[in-house]
N, C-alpha and C positions, 0 to 999 in steps of 0.2 A: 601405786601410791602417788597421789597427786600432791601436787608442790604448788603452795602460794608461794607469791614474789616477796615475801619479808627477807628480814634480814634478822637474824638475832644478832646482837650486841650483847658479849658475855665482858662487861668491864666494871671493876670496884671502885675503881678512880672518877670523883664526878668532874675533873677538868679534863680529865680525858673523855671520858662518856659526849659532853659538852661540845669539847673542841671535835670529836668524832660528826656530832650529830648535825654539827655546823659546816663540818666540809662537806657533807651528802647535800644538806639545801644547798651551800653555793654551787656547788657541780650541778643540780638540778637534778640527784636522783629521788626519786618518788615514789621509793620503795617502802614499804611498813617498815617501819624499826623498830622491835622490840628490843627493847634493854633489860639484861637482870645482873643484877651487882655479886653475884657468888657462884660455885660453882655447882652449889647444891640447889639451886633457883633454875641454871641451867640446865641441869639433869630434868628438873620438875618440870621446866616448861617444855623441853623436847619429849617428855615420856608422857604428857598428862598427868603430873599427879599434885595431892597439894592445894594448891591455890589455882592450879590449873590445870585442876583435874575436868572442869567442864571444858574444857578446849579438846577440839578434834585432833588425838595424835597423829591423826595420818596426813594432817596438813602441817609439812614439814617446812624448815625455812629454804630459801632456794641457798641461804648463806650464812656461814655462821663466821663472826669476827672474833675469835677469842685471845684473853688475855691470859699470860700464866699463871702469875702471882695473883693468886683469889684468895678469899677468904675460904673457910670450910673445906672446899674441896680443889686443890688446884686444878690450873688448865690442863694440865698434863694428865691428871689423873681423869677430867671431863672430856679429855679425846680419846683414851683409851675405851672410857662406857661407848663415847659415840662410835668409834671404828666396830666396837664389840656386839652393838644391838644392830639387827637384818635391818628393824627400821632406817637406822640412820647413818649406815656405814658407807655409803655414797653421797651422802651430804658433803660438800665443797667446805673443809673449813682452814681458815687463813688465821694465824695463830699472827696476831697484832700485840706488840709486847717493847718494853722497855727495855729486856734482856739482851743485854749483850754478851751473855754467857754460851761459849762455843755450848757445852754440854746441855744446854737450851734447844739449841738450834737443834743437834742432833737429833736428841730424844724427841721431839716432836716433827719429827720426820722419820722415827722410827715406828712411833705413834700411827702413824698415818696419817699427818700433817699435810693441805696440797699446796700449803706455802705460809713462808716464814719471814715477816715483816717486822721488821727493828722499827718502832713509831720514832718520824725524826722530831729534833727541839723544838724547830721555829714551825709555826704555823704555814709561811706558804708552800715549805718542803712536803708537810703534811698533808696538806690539800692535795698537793699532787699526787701522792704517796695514795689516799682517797679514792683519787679520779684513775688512778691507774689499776686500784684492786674493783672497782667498782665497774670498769671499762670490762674489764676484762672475764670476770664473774660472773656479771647480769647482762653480758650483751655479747660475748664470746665464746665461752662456754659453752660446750654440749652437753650437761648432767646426764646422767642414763633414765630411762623411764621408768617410771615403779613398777 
């Protein structure tokens, strides 16, 4: 299964989506960023179906950012599809969230979460917060091969 360099962005919030897509240009990463605002958009776009259902499923993201609190389908319930389908269950994905609920944290690490990032308040926390998931992700990382 070959892997383009995207990144999907599963967030409902458009100042976070925003301030997301803003720390990747100042960091200089120059990865595709797809963004879908629910979690039923996310299932769509990782499986083909839908609205993008012409898109190639086996061009998976190298990265998925997800949020919990979604609309339709939460993050929790959208990492258990992903851990659950052969396609996508080594896809890297870094659950980005507002939650500071321990039972958050846990259950998406029980999910098969491969990390659990509290988004900070202030913008240059976040940036960092960015450049460190992004360092580490897209440039350290050994995914397995399809």
């Amino acid at each position: 299964m070959e892997q383009r360099h995207l990144i999907l962005l599963v967030e409902d919030n458009p100042d976070d989506e925003a301030l997301t897509l803003r720390a990747f240009k100042k960091n200089n990463i120059g990865n595709e960023i797809v963004v879908v605002r629910n979690g039923e958009e996310a299932l769509d776009f990782l499986y083909a179906r839908n609205r993008y259902a012409s898109r190639d499923r086996h061009q998976l993201p190298l990265l998925i950012l997800l949020d919990l609190k979604l609309p339709k389908i939460d993050g929790l319930e959208v990492l258990r599809h992903i851990r659950a389908h052969e396609d996508t269950r080594h896809t890297p994905v870094v659950v980005l969230t507002t939650s500071d609920e321990d039972r958050d944290l846990a259950r998406s690490y029980d999910l098969g979460a491969n990390s659990f990032v509290r988004k900070p308040v202030n913008f240059p926390e976040f940036m960092d917060s960015v450049k460190q998931i992004s360092m580490y992700w897209l440039m350290v990382n050994q995914p397995p091969r399809g």
